[in-house]
C-alpha positions as protocol buffer text, in pm:
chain_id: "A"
residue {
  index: 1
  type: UNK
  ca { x: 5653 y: -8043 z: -643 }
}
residue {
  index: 2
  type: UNK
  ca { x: 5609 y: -8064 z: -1033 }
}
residue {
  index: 3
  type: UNK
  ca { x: 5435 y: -8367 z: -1123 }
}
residue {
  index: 4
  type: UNK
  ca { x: 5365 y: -8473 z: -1490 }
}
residue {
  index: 5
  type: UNK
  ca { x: 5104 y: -8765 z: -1465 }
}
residue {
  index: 6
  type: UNK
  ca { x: 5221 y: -9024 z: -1256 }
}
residue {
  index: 7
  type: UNK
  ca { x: 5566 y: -8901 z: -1317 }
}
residue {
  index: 8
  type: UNK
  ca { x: 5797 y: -9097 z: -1055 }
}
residue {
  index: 9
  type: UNK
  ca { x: 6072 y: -8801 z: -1059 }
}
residue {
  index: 10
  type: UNK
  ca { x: 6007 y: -8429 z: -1059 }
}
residue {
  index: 11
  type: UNK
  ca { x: 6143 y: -8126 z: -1202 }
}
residue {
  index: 12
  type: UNK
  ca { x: 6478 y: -8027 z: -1037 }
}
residue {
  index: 13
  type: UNK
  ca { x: 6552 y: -8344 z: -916 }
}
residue {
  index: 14
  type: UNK
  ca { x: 6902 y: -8465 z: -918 }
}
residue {
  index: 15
  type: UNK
  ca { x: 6916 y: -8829 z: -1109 }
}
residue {
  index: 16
  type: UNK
  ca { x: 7140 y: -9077 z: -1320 }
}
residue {
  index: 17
  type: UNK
  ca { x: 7120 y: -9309 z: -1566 }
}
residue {
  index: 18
  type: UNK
  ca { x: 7104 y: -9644 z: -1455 }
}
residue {
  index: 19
  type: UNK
  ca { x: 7301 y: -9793 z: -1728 }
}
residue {
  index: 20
  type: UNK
  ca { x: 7531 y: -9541 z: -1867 }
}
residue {
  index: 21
  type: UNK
  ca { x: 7799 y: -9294 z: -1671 }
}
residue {
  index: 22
  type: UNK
  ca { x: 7588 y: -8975 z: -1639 }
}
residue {
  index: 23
  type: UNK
  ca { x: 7386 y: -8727 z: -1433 }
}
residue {
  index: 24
  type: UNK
  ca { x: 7187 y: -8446 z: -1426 }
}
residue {
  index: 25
  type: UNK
  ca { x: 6879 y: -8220 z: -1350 }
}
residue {
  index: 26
  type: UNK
  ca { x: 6558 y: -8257 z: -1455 }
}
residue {
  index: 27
  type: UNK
  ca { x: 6421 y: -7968 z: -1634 }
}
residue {
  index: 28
  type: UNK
  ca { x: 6094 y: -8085 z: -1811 }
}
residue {
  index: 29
  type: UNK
  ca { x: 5890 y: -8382 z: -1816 }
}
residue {
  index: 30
  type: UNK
  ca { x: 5658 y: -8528 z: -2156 }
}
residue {
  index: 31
  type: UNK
  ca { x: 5426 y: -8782 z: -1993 }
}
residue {
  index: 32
  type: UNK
  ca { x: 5500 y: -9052 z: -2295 }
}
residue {
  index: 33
  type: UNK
  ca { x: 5737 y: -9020 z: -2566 }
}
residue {
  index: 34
  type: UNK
  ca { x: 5808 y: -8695 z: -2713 }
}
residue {
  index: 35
  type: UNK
  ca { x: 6058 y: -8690 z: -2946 }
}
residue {
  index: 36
  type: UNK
  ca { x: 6100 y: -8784 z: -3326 }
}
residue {
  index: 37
  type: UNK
  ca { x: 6059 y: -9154 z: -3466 }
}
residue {
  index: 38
  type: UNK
  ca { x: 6411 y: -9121 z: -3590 }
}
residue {
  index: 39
  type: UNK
  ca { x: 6577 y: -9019 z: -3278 }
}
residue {
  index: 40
  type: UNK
  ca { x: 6407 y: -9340 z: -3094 }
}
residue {
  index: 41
  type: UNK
  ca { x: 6493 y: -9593 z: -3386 }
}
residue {
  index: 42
  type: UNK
  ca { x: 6866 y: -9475 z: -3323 }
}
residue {
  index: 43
  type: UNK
  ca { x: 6862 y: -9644 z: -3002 }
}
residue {
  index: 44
  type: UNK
  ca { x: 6984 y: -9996 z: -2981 }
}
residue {
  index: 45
  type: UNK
  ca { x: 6685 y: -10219 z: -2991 }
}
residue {
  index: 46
  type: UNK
  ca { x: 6794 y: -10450 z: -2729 }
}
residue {
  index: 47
  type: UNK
  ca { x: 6776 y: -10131 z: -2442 }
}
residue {
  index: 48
  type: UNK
  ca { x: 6487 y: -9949 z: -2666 }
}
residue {
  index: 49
  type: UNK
  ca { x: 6246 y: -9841 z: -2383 }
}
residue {
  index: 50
  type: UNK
  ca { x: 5876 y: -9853 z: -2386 }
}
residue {
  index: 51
  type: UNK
  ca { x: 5733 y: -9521 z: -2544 }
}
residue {
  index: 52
  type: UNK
  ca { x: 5463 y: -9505 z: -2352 }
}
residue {
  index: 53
  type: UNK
  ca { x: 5579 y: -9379 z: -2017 }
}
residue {
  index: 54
  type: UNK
  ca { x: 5732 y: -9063 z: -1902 }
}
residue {
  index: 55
  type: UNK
  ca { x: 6089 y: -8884 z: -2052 }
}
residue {
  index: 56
  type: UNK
  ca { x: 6264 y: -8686 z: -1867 }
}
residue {
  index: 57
  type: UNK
  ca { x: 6500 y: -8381 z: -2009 }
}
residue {
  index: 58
  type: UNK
  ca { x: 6799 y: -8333 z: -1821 }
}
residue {
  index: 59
  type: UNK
  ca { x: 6997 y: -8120 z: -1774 }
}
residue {
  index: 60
  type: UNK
  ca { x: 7304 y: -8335 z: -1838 }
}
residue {
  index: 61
  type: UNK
  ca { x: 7716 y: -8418 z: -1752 }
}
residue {
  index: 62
  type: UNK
  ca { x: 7978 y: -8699 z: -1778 }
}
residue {
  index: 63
  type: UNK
  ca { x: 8295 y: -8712 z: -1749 }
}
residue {
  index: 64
  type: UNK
  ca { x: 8385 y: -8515 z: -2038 }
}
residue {
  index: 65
  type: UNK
  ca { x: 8092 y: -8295 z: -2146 }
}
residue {
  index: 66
  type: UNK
  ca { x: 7764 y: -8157 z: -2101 }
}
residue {
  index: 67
  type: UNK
  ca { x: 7465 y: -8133 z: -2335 }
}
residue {
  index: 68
  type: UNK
  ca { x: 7053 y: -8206 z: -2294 }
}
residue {
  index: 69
  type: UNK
  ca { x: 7018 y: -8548 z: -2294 }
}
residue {
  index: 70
  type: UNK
  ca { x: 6603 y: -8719 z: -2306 }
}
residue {
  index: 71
  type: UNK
  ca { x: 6586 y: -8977 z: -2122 }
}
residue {
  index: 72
  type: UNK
  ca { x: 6288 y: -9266 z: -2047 }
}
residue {
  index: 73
  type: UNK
  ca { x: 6163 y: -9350 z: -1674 }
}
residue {
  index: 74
  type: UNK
  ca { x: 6272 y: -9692 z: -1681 }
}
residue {
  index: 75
  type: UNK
  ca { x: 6646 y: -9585 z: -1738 }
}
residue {
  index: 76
  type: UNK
  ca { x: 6709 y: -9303 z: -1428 }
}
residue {
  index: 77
  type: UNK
  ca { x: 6732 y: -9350 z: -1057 }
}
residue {
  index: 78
  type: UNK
  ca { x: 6805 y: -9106 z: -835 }
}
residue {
  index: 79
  type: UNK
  ca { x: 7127 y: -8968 z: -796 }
}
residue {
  index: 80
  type: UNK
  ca { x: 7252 y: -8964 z: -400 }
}
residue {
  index: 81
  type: UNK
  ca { x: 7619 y: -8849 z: -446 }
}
residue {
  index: 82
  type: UNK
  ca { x: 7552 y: -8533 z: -331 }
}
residue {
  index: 83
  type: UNK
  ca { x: 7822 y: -8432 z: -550 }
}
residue {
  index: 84
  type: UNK
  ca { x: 7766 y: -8034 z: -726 }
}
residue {
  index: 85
  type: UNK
  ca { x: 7665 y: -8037 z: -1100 }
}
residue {
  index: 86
  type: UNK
  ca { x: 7863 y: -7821 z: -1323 }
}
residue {
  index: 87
  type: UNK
  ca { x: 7646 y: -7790 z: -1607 }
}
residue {
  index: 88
  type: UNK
  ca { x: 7623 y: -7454 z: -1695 }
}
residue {
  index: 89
  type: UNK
  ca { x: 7269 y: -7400 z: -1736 }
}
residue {
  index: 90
  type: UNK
  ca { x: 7216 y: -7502 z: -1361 }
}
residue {
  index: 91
  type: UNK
  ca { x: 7218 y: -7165 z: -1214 }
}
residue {
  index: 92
  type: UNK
  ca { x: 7008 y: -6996 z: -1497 }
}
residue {
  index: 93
  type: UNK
  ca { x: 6686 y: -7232 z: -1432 }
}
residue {
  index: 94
  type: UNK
  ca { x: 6720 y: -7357 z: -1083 }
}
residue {
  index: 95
  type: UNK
  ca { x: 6855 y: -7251 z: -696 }
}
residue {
  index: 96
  type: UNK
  ca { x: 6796 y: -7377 z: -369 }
}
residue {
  index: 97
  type: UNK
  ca { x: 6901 y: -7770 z: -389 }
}
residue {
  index: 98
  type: UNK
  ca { x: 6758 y: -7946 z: -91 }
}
residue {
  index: 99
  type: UNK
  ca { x: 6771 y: -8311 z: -40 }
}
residue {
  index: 100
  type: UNK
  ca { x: 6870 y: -8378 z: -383 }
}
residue {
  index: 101
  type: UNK
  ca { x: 6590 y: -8139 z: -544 }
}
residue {
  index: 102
  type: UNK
  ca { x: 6675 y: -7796 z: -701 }
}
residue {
  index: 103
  type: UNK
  ca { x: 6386 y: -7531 z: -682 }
}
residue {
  index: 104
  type: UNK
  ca { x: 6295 y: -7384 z: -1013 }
}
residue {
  index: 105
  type: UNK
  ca { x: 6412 y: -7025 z: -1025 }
}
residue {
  index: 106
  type: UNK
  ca { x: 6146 y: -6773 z: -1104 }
}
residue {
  index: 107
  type: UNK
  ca { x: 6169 y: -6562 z: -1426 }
}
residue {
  index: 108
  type: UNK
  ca { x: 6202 y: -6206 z: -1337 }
}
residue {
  index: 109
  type: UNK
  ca { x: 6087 y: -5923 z: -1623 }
}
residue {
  index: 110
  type: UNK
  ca { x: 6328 y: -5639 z: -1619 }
}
């Protein structure tokens, strides 16, 4: 189990986000905020998280898309549909899912 700090998810678990319609895998963890001053202003104030706990990179899919979406603690939950991902990146960094966790796949040199 990949922990970051006191992380509450890990890397290769399945989650969503509890407000908005999507879901994904997390692939990396920054234990506070990570990202660029302009990128958090953009968020609407009035659901602006806290900086100072962990974000999440996922892996990420709605309805329409997918794409890398970085996401803060407070906002995921874990996702129990059991329902497959399609993201396409899946398969290339992870295998294995059990009970809603993927295991990272190992890098092999050729």
């Amino acid at each position: 189990m990949a922990v970051v700090g006191n992380a509450k998810y890990q890397i290769g678990q399945v989650v969503r986000h509890r407000i908005y319609p999507f879901r994904g895998v997390i692939f990396d963890v920054d234990p506070a905020f990570n990202n660029t001053e302009e990128w958090y202003q953009s968020i609407p104030e009035d659901v602006r998280p806290s900086k100072d706990q962990p974000f999440y990179h996922l892996l990420a899919e709605n309805a329409e898309t997918e794409y890398i979406a970085y996401v803060s603690e407070q906002n995921l939950e874990p996702d129990e549909s059991d329902e497959p991902l399609r993201h396409s990146q899946v398969p290339e960094l992870f295998e294995d899912l059990q009970d809603g966790v993927f295991r990272f796949r190992f890098l092999q040199e050729h």
